[in-house]
C-alpha positions as a LaTeX table, in Angstrom:
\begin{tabular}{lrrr}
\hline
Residue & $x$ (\AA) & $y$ (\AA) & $z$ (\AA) \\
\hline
Unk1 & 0.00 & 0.00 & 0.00 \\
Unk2 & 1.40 & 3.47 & $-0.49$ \\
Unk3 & 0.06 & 6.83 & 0.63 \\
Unk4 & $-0.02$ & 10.24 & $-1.39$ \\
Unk5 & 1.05 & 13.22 & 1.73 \\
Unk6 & $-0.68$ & 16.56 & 0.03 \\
Unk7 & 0.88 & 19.71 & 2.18 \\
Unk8 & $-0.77$ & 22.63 & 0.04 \\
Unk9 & 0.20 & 26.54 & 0.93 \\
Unk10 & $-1.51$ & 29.64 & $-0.27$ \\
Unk11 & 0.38 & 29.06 & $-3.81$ \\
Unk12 & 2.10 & 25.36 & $-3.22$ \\
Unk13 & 2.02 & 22.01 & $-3.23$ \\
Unk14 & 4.52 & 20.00 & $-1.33$ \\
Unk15 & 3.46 & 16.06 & $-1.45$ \\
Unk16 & 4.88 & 12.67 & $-1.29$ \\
Unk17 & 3.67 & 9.08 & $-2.00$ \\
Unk18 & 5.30 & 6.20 & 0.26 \\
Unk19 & 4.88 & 3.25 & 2.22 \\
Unk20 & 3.63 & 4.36 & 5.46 \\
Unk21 & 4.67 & 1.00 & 6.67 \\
Unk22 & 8.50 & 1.01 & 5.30 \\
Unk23 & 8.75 & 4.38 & 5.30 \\
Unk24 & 9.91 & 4.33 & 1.39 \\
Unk25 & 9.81 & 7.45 & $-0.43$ \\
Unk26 & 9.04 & 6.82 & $-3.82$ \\
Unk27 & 8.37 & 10.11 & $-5.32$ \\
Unk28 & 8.13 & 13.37 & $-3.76$ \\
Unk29 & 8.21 & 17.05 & $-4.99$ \\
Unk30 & 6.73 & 20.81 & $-5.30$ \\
Unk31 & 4.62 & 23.09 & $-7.01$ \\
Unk32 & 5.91 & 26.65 & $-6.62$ \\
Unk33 & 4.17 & 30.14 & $-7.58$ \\
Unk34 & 0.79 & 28.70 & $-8.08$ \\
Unk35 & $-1.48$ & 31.38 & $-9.71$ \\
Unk36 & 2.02 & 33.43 & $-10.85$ \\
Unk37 & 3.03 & 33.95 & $-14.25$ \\
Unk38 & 6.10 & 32.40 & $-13.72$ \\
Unk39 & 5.25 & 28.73 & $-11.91$ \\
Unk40 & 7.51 & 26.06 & $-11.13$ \\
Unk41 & 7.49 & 22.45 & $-10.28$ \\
Unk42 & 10.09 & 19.67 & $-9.57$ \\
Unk43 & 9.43 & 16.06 & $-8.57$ \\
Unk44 & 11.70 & 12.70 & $-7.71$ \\
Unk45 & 10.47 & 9.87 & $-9.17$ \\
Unk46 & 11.95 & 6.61 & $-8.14$ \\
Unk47 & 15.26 & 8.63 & $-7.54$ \\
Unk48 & 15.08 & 10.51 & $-11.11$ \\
Unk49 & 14.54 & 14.18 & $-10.56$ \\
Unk50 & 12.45 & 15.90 & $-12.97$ \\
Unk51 & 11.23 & 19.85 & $-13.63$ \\
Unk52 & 9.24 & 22.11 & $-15.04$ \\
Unk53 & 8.77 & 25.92 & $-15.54$ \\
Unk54 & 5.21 & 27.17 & $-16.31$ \\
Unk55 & 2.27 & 29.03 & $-14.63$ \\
Unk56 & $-0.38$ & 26.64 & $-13.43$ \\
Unk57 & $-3.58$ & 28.62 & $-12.56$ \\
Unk58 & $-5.05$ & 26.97 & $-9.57$ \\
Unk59 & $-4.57$ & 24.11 & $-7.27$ \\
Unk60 & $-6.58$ & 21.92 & $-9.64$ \\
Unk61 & $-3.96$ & 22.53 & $-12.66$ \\
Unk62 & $-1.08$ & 22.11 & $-10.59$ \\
Unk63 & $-1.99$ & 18.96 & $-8.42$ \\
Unk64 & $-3.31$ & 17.62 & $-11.96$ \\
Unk65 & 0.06 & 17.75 & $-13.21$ \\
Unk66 & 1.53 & 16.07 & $-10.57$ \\
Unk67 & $-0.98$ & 13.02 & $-10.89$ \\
Unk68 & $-0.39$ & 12.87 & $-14.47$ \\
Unk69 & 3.43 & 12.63 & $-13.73$ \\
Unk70 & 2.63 & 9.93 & $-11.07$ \\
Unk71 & 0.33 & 8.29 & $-12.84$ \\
Unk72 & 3.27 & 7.92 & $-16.12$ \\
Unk73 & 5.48 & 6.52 & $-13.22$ \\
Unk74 & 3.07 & 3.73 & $-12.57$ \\
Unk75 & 2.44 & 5.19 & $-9.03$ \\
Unk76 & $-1.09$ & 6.01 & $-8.65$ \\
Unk77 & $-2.66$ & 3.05 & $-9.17$ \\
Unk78 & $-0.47$ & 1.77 & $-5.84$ \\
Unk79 & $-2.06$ & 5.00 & $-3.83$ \\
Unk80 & $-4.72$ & 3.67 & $-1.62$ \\
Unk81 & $-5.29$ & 6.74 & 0.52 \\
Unk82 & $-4.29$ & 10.20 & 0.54 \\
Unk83 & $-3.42$ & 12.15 & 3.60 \\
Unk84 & $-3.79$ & 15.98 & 3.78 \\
Unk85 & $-2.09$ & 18.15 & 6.44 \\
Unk86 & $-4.69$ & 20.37 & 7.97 \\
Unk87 & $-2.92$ & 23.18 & 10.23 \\
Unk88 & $-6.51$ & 23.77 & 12.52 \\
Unk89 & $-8.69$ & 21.57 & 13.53 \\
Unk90 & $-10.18$ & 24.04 & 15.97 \\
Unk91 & $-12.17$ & 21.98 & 18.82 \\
Unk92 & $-13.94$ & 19.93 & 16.36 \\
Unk93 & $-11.36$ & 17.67 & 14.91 \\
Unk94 & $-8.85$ & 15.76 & 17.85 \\
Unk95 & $-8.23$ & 12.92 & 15.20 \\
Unk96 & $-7.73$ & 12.18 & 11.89 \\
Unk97 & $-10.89$ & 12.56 & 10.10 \\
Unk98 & $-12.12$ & 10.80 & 6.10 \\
Unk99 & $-12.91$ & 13.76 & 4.67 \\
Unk100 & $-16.51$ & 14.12 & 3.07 \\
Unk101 & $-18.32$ & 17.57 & 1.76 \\
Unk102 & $-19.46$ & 18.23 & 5.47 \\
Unk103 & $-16.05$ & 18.05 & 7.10 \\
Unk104 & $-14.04$ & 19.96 & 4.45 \\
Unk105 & $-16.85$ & 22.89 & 4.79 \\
Unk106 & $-16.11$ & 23.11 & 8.76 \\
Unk107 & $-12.03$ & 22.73 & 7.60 \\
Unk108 & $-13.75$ & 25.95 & 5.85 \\
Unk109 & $-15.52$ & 27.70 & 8.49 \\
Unk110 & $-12.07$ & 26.83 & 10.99 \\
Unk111 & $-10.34$ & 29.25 & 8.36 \\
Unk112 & $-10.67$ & 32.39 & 10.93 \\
Unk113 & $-8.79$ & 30.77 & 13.17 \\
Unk114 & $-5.72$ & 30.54 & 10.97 \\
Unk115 & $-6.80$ & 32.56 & 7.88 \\
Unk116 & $-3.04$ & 32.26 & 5.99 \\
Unk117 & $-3.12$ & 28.16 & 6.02 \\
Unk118 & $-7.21$ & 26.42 & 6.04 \\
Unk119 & $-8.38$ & 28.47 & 2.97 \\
Unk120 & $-4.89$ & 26.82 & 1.18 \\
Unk121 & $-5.44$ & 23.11 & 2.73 \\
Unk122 & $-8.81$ & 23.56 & 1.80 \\
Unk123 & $-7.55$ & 24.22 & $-2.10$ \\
Unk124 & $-5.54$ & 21.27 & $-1.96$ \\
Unk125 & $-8.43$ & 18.88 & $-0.48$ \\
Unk126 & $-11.20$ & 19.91 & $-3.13$ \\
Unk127 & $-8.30$ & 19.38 & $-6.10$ \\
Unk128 & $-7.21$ & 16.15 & $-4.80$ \\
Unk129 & $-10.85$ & 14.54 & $-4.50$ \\
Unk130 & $-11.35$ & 16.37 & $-7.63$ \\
Unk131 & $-8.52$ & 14.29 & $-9.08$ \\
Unk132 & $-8.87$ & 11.00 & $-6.76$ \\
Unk133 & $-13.03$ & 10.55 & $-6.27$ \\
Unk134 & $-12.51$ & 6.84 & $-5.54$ \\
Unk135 & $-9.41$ & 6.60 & $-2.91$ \\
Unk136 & $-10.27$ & 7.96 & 0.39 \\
Unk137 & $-8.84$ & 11.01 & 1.63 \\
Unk138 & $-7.82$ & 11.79 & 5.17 \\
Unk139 & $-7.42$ & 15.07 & 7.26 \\
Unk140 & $-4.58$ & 15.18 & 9.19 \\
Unk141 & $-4.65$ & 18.16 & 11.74 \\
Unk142 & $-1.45$ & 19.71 & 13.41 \\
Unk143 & $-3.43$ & 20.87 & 16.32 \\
Unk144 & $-4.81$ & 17.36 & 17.23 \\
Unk145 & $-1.38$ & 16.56 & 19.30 \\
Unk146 & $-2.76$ & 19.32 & 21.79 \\
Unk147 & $-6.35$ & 19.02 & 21.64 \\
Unk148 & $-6.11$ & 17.74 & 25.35 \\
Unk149 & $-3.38$ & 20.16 & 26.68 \\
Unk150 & $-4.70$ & 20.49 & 30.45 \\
Unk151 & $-7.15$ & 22.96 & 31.23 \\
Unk152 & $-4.81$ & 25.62 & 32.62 \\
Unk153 & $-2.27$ & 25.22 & 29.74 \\
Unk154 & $-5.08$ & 25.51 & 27.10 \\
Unk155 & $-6.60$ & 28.67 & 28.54 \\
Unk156 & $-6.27$ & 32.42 & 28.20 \\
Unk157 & $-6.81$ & 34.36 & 30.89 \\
Unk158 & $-9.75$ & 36.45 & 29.21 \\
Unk159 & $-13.27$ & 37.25 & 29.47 \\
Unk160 & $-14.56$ & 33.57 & 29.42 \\
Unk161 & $-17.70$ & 34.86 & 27.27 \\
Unk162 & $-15.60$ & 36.64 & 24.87 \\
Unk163 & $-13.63$ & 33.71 & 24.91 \\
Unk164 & $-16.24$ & 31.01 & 24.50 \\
Unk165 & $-17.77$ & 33.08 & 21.73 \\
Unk166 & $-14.87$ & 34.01 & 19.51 \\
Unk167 & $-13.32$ & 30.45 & 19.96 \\
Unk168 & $-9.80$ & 31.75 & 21.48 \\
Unk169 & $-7.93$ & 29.46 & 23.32 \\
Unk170 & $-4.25$ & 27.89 & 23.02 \\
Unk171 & $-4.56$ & 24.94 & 20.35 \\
Unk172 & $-0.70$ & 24.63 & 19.65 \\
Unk173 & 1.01 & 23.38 & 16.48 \\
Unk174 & 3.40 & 21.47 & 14.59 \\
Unk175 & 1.73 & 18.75 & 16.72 \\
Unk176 & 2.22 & 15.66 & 13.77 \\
Unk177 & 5.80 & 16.63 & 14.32 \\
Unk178 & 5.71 & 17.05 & 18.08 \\
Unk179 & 3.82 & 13.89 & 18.48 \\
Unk180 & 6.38 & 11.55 & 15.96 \\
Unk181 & 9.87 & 13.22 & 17.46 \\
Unk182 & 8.94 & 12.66 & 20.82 \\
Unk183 & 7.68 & 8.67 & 20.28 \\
Unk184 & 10.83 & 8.56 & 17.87 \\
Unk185 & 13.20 & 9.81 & 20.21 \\
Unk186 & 11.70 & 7.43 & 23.41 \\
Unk187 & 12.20 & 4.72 & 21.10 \\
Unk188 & 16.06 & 5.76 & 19.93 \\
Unk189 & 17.05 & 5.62 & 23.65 \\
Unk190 & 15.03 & 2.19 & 24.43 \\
Unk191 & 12.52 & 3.67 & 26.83 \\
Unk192 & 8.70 & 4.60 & 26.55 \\
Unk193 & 7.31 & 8.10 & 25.96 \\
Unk194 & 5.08 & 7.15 & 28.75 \\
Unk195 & 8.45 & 6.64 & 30.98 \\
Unk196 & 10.03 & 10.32 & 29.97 \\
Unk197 & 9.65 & 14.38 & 30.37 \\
Unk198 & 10.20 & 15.40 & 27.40 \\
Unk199 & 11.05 & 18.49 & 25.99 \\
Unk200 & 10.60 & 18.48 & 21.97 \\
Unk201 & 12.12 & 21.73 & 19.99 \\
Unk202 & 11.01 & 22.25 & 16.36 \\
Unk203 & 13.16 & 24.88 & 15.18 \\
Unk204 & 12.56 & 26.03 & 11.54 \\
Unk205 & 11.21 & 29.09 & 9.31 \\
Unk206 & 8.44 & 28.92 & 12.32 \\
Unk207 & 9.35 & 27.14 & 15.54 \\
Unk208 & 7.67 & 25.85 & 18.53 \\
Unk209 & 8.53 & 24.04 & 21.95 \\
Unk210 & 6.58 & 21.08 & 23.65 \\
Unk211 & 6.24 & 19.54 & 27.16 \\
Unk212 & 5.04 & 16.39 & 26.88 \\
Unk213 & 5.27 & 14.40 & 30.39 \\
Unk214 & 4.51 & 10.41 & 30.42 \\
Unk215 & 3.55 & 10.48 & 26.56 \\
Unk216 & 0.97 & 13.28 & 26.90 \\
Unk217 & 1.62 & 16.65 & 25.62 \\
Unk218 & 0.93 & 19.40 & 28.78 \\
Unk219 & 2.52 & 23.02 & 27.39 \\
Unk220 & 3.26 & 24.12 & 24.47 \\
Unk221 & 4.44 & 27.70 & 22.77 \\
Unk222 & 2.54 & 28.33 & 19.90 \\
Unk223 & $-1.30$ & 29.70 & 20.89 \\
Unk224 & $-4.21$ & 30.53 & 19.29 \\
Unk225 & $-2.40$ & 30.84 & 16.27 \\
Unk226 & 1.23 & 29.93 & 15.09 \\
Unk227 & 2.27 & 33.64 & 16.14 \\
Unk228 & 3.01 & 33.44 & 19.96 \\
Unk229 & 6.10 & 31.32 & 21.67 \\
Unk230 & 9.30 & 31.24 & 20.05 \\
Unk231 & 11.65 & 33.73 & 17.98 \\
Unk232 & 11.14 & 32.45 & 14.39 \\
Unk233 & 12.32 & 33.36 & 10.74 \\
Unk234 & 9.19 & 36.28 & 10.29 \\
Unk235 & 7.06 & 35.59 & 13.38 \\
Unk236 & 7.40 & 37.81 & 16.44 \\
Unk237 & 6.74 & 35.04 & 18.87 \\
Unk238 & 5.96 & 36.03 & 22.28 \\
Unk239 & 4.70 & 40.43 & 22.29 \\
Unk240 & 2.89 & 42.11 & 24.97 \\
Unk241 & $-0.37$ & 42.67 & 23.41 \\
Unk242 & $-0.04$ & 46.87 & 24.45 \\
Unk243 & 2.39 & 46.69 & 21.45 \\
Unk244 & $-0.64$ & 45.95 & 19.01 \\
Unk245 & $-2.84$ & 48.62 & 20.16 \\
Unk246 & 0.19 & 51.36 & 20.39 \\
Unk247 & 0.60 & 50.73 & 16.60 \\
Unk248 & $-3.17$ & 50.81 & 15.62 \\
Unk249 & $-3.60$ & 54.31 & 18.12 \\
Unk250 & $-0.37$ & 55.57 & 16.05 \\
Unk251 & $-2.44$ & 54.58 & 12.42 \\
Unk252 & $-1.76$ & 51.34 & 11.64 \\
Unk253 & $-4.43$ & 49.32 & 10.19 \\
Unk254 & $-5.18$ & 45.40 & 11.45 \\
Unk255 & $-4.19$ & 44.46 & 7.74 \\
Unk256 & $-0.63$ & 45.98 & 8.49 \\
Unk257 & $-0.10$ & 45.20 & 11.89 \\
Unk258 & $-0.43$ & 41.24 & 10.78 \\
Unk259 & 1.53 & 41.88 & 7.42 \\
Unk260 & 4.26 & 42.86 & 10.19 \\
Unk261 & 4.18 & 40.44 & 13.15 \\
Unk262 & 3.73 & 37.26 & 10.97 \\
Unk263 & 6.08 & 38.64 & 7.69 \\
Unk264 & 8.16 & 41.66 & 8.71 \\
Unk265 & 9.42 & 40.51 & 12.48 \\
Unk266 & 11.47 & 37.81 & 14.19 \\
Unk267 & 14.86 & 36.85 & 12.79 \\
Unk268 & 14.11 & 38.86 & 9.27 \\
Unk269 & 13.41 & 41.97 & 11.07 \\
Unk270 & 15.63 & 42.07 & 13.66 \\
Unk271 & 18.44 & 41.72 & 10.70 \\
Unk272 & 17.01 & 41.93 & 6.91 \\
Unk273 & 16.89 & 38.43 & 6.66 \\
Unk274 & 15.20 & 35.55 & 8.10 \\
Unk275 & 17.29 & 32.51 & 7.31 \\
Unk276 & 19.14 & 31.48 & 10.18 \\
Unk277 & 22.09 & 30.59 & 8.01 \\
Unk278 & 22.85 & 33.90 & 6.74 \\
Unk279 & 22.12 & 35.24 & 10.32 \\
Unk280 & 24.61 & 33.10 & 12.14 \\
Unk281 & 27.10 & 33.88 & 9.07 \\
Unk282 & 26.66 & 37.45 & 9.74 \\
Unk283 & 27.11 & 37.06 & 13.44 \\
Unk284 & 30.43 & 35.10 & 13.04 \\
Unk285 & 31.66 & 38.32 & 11.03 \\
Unk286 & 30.98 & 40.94 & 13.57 \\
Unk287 & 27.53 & 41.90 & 12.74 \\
Unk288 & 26.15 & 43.15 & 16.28 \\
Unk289 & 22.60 & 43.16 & 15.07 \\
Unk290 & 22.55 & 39.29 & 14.03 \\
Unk291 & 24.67 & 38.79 & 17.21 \\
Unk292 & 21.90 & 40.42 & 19.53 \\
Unk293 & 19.38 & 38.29 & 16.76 \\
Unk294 & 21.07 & 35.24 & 17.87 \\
Unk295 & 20.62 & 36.20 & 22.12 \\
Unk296 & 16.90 & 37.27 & 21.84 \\
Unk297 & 16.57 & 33.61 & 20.30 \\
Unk298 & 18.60 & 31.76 & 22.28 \\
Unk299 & 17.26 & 33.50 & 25.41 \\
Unk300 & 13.35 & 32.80 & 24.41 \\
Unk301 & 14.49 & 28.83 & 23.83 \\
Unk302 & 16.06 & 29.27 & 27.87 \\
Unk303 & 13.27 & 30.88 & 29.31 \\
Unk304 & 11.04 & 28.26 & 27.65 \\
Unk305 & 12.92 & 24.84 & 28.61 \\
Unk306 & 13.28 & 25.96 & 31.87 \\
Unk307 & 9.75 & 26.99 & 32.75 \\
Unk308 & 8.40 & 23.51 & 31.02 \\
Unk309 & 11.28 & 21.49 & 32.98 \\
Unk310 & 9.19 & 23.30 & 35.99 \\
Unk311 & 5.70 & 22.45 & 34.77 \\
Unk312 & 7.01 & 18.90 & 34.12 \\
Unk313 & 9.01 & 18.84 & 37.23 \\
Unk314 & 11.84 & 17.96 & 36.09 \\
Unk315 & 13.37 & 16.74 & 32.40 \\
Unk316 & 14.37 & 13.30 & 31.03 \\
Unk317 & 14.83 & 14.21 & 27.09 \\
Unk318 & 15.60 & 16.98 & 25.21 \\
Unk319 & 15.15 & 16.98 & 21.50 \\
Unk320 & 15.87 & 19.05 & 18.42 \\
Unk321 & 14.30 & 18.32 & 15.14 \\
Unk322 & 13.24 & 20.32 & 11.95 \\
Unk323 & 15.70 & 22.20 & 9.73 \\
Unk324 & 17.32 & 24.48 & 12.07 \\
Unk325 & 17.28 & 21.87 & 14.96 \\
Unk326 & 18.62 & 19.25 & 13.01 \\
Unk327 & 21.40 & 21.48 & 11.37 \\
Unk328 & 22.23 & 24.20 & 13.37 \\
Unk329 & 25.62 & 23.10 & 15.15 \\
Unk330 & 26.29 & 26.40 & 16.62 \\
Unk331 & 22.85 & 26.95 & 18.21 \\
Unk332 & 22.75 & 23.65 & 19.87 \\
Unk333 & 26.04 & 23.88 & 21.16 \\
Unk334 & 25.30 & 27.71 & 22.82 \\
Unk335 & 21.33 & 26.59 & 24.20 \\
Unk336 & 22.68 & 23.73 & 26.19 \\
Unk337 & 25.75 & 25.84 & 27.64 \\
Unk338 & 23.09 & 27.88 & 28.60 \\
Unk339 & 21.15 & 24.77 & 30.22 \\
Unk340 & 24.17 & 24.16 & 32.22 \\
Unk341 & 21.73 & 24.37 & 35.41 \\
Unk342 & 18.98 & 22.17 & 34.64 \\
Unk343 & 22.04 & 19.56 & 34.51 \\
Unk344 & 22.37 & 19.32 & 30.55 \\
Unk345 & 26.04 & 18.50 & 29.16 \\
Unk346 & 27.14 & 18.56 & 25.58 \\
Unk347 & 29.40 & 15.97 & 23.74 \\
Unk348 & 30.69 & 18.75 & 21.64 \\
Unk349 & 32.26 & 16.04 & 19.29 \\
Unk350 & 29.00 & 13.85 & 18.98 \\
Unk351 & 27.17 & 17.34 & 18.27 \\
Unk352 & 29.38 & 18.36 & 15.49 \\
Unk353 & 28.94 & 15.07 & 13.58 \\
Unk354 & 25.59 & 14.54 & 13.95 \\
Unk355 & 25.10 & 12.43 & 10.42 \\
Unk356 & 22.35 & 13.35 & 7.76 \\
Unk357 & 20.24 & 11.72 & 5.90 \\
Unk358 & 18.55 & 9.41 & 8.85 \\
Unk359 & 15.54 & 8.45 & 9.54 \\
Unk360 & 17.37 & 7.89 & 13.82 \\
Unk361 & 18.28 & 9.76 & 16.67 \\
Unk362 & 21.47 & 10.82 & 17.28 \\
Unk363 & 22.50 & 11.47 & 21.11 \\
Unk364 & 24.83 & 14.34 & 21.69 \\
Unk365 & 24.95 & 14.72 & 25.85 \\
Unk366 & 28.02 & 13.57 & 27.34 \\
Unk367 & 27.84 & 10.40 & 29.53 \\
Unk368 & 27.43 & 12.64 & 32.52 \\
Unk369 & 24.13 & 14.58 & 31.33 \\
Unk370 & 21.49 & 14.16 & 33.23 \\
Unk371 & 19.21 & 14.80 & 30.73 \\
Unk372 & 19.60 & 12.91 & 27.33 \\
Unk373 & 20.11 & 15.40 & 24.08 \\
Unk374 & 19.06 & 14.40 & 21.10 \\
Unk375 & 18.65 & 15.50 & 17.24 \\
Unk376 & 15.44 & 13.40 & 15.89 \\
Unk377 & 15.30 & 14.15 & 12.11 \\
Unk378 & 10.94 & 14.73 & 11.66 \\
Unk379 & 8.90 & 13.51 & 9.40 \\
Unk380 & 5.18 & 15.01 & 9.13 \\
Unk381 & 4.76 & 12.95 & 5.89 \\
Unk382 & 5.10 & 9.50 & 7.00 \\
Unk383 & 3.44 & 10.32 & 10.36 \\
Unk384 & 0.28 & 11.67 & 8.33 \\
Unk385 & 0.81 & 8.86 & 5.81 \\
Unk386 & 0.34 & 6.86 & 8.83 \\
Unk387 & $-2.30$ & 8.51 & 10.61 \\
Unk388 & $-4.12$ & 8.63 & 7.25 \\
Unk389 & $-3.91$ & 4.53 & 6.86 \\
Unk390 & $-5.12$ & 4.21 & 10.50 \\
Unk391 & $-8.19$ & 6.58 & 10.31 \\
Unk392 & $-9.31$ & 3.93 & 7.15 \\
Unk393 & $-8.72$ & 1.23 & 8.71 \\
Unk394 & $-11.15$ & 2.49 & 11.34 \\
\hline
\end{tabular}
């Protein structure tokens, strides 16, 4: 059996067909600039990359094309269920879900809640069963992992009509990859999730922390939306809400002061660029503003660990995954000098040669660490592939 993993953005398509048993990739790709004059697409088939440069109108044109290249490989008739990543699931969907015209219209009405990413997933799903009527298709939802974060984790401190009424609480994301890197990493060292505190950091273009004590998920960064917690590539993270309505009293429209906490802020503008690469370059060479970049960062992931090693009292695991997690050398190495205290040592060797390319863990305390360091490489597209199989098998 093989799965088909859709992730569509506002103008992408990132997907993947592959044995959710195995874990075998056997093509995998993306369309770019959907809706642009100039679009692009490339795809791996079988280990033979292929590309193309045109504009494809819509989601329909572009996820067509990638079925027709599929189907040429001989792949589609092997896809038995496709899996789509949903980013909110709001209270309504904890689980997996087959999606049907009722569920993808509350997918729709969900799309307040994160307005840049459910319209887009909700693109992808009507192309896809546009394209696929007869294999079942299966919502995935990264806020399921945290649907039961405990009651005083989950909750704002507001007006609990205006709350109940407007829907805001803390849902958390990046859950499929929470959930996975924490089970993955248990496993790696031969113990449980249900034996460990673990502390799970997803560092990328947008990054979020997770508690999760005895297998269950109890804090997490990310809120209502993916805006709050961590310093990421565009994303302010963590503000005092006075900030918002100081710019909108000095004439800044709701329309701008998004376009500027979730595009304009974080790493890009604290330094004209949001790539952590190019900011830790530009530290290295003297560049005080990418070295302050660096400490704001570094000092968010500190006062983080520390207050969930509190709520979990104490910490077993600590785990770094996604791009800059899994890559990032430098930033390891300074975040656990800085957890000196919570009894976290560094095998500066074992950190610098942390391999790529595997699906494992690779440890990188010392022998003496009390609390077991690990880089977990994620993967959101088997886990979904998974979770997709599982929700049809019922």
């Amino acid at each position: 059996m093989s799965a088909l993993v859709i992730n569509a953005g506002s103008s992408s398509v990132k997907f993947q067909v592959l044995d959710p048993g195995s874990g075998q990739v056997h093509a995998k790709g993306l369309v770019e600039r959907i809706g642009e004059p100039s679009g692009e697409a490339t795809l791996v088939l079988r280990g033979e990359e292929s590309g193309v440069q045109q504009p494809f109108t819509d989601h329909t044109e572009a996820l067509g094309w990638v079925l027709d290249r599929l189907g040429e490989g001989g792949l589609l008739e092997e896809v038995e269920v496709v899996g789509h990543r949903v980013v909110h699931g709001g209270r309504r969907f904890t689980a997996p879900v087959l999606l049907d015209d009722a569920v993808v219209e509350v997918v729709r009405e969900l799309s307040p809640l994160a307005p840049l990413h459910n319209p887009a997933n909700v693109l992808g799903i009507e192309a896809a069963r546009q394209h696929l009527p007869q294999v079942p298709h299966v919502g995935v939802f990264d806020t399921a992992f945290f649907a039961d974060l405990p009651a005083e984790a989950r909750t704002y401190a507001l007006d609990a009509e205006v709350a109940e009424r407007h829907r805001i609480a803390r849902y958390g994301f990046h859950g499929t990859s929470h959930d996975y890197v924490s089970d993955r990493a248990a496993r790696d060292l031969g113990r449980s999730r249900e034996d460990l505190r673990t502390v799970v950091l997803h560092l990328g273009n947008g990054a979020s922390a997770s508690a999760v004590r005895y297998g269950r998920p109890v804090d997490t960064t990310m809120g209502m939306t993916p805006l709050e917690g961590l310093v990421m590539g565009t994303r302010t993270g963590d503000l005092d809400p006075g900030v918002i309505l100081h710019l909108q009293r000095q004439g800044m429209s709701a329309v701008e002061v998004d376009e500027l906490l979730n595009r304009r802020s974080g790493l890009k503008g604290m330094t004209g660029t949001g790539d952590m690469r190019e900011v830790r370059a530009a530290a290295t060479a003297g560049d005080e503003r990418a070295r302050l970049a660096l400490d704001v960062s570094l000092h968010r992931l500190v006062r983080y660990v520390g207050a969930f090693h509190a709520v979990m009292g104490g910490l077993d695991a600590l785990v770094f995954t996604a791009g800059v997690g899994e890559n990032n050398v430098e930033l390891r190495a300074e975040l656990c000098e800085r957890l000196a205290a919570l009894g976290v040592v560094l095998d500066e060797q074992a950190n610098a040669s942390v391999p790529r390319g595997t699906a494992g863990s690779t440890v990188v305390s010392a022998p003496e660490s009390s609390v077991a360091v690990l880089v977990t490489p994620t993967n959101e597209e088997l886990a979904i592939a998974r979770a997709a199989q599982e929700a049809v098998a019922g």
